[in-house]
C-alpha positions in Angstrom: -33.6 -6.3 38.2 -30.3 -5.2 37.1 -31.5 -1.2 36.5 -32.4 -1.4 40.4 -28.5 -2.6 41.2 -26.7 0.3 39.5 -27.7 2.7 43.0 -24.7 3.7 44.7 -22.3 2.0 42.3 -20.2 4.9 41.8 -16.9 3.8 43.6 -17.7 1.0 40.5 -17.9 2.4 37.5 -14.9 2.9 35.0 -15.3 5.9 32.9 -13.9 4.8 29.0 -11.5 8.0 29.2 -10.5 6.8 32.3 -9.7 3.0 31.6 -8.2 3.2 28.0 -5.5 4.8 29.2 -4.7 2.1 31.0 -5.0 -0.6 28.7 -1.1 -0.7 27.1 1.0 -4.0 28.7 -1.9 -6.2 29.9 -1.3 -10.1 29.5 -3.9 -11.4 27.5 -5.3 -14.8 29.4 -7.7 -17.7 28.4 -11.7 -16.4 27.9 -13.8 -16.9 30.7 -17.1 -17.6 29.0 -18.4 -17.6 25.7 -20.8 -14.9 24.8 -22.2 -16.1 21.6 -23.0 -19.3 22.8 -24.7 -18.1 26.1 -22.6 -20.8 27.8 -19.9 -20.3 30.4 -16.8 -22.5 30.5 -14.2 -22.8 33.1 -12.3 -19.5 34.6 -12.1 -17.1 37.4 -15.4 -15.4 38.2 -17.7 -17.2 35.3 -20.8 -17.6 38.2 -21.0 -13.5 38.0 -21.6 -13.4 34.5 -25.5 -12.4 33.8 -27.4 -12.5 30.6 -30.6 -11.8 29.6 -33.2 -10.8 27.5 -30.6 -7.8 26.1 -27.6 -9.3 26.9 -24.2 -10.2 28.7 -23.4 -8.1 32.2 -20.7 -8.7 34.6 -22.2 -8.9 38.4 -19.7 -7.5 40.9 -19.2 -9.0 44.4 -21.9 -6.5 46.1 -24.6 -7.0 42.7 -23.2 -3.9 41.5 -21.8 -3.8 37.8 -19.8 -1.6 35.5 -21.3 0.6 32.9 -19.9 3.1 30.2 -16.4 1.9 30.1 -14.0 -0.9 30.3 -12.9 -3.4 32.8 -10.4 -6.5 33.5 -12.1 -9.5 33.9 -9.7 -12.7 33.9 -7.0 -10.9 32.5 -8.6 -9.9 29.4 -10.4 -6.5 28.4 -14.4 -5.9 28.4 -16.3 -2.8 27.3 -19.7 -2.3 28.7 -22.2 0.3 27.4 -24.1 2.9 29.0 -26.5 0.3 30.6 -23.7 -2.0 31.2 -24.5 -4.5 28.7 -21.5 -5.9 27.1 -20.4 -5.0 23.9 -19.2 -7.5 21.1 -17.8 -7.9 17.3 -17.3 -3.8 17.0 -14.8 -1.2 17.3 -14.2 1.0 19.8 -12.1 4.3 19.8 -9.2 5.0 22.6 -6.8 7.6 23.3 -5.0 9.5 21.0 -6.2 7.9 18.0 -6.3 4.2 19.1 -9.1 1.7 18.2 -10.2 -1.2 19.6 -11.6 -4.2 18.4 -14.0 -6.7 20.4 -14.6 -10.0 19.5 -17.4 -11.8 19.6 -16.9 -12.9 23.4 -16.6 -9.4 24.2 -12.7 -10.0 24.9 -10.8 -7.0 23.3 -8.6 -8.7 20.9 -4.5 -8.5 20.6 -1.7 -9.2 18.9 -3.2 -11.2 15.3 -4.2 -10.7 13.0 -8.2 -9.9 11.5 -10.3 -8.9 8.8 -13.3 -6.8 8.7 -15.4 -6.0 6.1 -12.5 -6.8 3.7 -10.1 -4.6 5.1 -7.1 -6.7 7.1 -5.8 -5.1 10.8 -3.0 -6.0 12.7 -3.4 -6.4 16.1 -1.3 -5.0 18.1 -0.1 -6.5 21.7 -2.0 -3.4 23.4 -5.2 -3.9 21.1 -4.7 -1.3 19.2 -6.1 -2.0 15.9 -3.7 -0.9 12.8 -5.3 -1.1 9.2 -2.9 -3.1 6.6 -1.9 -1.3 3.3 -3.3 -3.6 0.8 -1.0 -5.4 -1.6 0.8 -3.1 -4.2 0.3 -3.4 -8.0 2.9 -4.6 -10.7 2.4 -0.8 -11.7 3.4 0.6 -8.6 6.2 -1.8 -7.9 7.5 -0.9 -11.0 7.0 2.9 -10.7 8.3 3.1 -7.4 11.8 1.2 -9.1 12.2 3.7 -11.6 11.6 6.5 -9.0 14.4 4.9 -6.9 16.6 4.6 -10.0 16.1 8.3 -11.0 16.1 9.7 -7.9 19.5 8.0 -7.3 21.0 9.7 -10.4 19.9 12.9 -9.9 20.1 13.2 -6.0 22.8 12.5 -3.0 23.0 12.3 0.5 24.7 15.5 0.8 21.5 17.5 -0.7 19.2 18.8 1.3 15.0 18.2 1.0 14.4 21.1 -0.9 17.5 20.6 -3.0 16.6 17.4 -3.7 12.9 18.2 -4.5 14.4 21.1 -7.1 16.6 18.7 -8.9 13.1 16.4 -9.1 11.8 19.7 -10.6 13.9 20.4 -13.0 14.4 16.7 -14.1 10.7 15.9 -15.0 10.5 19.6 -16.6 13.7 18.3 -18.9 12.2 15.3 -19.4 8.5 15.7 -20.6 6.7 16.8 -22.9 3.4 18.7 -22.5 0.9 16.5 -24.4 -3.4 16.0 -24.2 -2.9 12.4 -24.4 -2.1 9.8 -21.7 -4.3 8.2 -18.3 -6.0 9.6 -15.7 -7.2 7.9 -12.3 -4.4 5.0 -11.3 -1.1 7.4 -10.4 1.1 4.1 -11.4 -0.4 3.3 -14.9 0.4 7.3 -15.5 3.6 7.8 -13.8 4.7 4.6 -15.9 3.0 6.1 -18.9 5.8 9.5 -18.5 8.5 7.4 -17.6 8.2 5.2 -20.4 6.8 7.9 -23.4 8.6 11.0 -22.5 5.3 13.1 -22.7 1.5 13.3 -21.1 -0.9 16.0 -19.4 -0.6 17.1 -16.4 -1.8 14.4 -14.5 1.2 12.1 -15.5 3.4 15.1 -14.5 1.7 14.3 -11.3 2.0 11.0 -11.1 5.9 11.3 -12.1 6.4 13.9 -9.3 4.2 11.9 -6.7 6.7 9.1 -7.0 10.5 10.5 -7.3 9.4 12.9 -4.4 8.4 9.5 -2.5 11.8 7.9 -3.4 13.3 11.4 -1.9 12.0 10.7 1.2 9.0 13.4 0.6 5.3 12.6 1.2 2.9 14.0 -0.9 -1.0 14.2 -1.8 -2.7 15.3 -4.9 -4.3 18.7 -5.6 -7.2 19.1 -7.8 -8.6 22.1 -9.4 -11.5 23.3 -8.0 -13.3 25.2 -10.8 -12.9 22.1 -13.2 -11.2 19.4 -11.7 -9.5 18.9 -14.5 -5.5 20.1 -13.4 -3.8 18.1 -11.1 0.0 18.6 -9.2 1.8 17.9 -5.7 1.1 19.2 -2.5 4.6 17.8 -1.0 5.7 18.0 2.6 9.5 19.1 3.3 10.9 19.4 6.7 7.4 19.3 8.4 5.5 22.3 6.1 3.6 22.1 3.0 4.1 23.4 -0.5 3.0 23.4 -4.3 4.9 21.4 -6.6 3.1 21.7 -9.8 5.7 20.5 -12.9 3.1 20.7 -15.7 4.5 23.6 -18.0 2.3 26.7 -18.9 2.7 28.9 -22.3 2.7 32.1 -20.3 5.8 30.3 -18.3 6.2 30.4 -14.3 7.7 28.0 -12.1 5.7 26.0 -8.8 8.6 24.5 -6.8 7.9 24.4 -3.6 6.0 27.5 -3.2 3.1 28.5 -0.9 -0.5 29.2 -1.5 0.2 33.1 -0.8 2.5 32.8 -3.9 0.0 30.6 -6.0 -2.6 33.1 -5.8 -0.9 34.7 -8.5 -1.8 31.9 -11.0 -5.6 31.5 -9.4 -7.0 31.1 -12.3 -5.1 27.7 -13.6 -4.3 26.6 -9.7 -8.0 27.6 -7.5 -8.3 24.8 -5.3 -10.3 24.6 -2.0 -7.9 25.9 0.3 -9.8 24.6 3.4 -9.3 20.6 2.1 -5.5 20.7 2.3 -3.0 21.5 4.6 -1.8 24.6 5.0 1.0 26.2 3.5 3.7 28.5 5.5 
C-alpha cells in the first residue's frame, strides 16, 4: 500500500544533501513515539506514524511520505531511506565531514553524550557526532611533561616554528646516543625510555622528536621504511607544509631537519617510504 502512495510526491521528498545542511540550531523537543516498542505516546502528529511488516514510515497529510533524506517531525530529526522506512541506532554521514547518529527511536541524537562499540562521542547541539580521545597513559602524561620541560629550556616565544623545531634537532642529536637496544610500538614507553637513558634506536629518537615537536606547537606522524619497516622518524607539519625530521644519526653523516622528499631522495636507500601514504612535502 505504501509503494502505491510515493506517485507524485515530489514537491515531498527531502534529498539528504539537501536537508543536512539545514540541520545546525534546531531545538531538540520531547519524542513523539517510540520506535522500538511499536507503541506511540503522546505528541504532535503520532496518528501519521505507520509501521509494518518492514518498519516505521511517516504518513504526510495527503498519504504521501518522505524518502531518501531527512525531515522535522516534532521538533526533532528523522532519516528515512530510499523506501522511506525510518532508519534507527546507526550513523549517518552529513556535510563536510559531519556524522550523525540515530537512536533507537529514530530521533537524531544531540548534545550528550554516547558510546558505540566501545568508542565514546560527544554529541554535539547540532548532532554532529565527535569521537573522544581515549584516556592518556601514565607514559604519556609523563612524556608529554618532560617534553614541556625541555622544550621550555631550549625554546622561546620569540623563535619561530622552524627555529624552534632546529633547536629540537639539535637537542635530541646532543643528547642521544645511537644504540640497538630500547622499545618499539608504544611512542611513550620509548620516548621515556631516551629521556631517561640517554641512548636507543631510532625509534626512541622518534618517539623523543614526536613529543618536544608536540610541546612546540608542531603536529607530527610517523614514517616507516618501506623496504623493511624497520627505521622510523617524523613527518612534522610547520606553518601548514610538511617535512622530514629524522634525528637518528648515520655513520656516513647528513642532517634531516625539516627537509623535503625531493631532498630525501638522496638518502633513498636508508629513508624509501611510500610516498603516496603521506602528505606531501613542498
Amino acid at each position: 500500500m505504501k509503494k502505491a502512495m510515493k506517485a507524485g510526491l515530489t514537491g515531498l521528498l527531502l534529498s539528504l544533501a539537501a536537508s543536512s545542511a539545514v540541520l545546525a540550531g534546531e531545538a531538540a523537543p520531547s519524542v513523539i513515539y517510540s520506535g522500538s516498542a511499536g507503541v506511540e505516546e503522546p505528541g504532535p502528529g503520532t496518528s501519521r506514524w505507520i509501521q509494518d511488516d518492514r518498519g516505521w514510515w511517516f504518513r504526510h497529510d495527503d498519504g504521501g511520505y518522505t524518502s531518501g533524506g531527512w525531515e522535522q517531525i516534532g521538533g526533532k530529526w528523522y532519516c528515512f531511506d530510499q523506501e522511506g522506512y525510518m532508519l534507527a541506532e546507526t550513523w549517518v554521514d552529513g556535510e563536510e565531514g559531519k556524522r550523525y547518529r540515530l537512536g533507537a527511536d529514530g530521533a537524531m541524537l544531540t548534545s550528550q553524550e554516547i558510546e558505540v562499540d566501545g568508542q565514546k562521542y560527544t554529541i554535539e547541539e547540532d548532532g554532529n557526532a565527535v569521537a573522544q580521545a581515549p584516556p592518556k597513559s601514565e607514559a604519556e602524561l609523563q612524556a608529554e611533561a618532560i617534553a614541556a620541560n625541555i622544550v621550555g629550556q631550549i625554546t622561546n616565544s620569540s623563535m619561530s616554528k622552524p627555529q624552534k623545531a632546529n633547536a629540537i634537532y639539535n637537542w635530541v642529536r646532543g643528547s642521544m646516543t645511537y644504540s640497538h637496544s630500547g622499545p618499539k610500538g608504544d611512542p611513550a614507553e620509548a620516548a621515556l625510555y631516551g629521556f631517561r637513558r640517554g641512548y636507543g634506536n631510532c625509534y626512541e629518537y622518534y618517539a623523543m622528536s614526536k613529543y618536544l615537536l608536540e610541546a612546540a606547537g608542531m603536529p607530527n606522524i610517523m614514517v616507516t621504511r618501506a623496504s623493511d619497516g624497520d627505521h622510523f622518524w617524523n613527518l612534522v607539519n610547520v606553518d601548514g607544509a610538511w617535512y622530514h625530521f629524522d634525528t637518528t644519526p648515520r655513520r656516513t653523516g647528513g642532517r634531516w631537519c625539516l627537509v623535503t622528499t625531493g631532498t630525501l631522495r638522496g638518502t633513498w636507500g636508508a629513508h624509501n617510504f611510500d610516498v603516496a601514504a603521506y602528505p606531501q612535502t613542498p
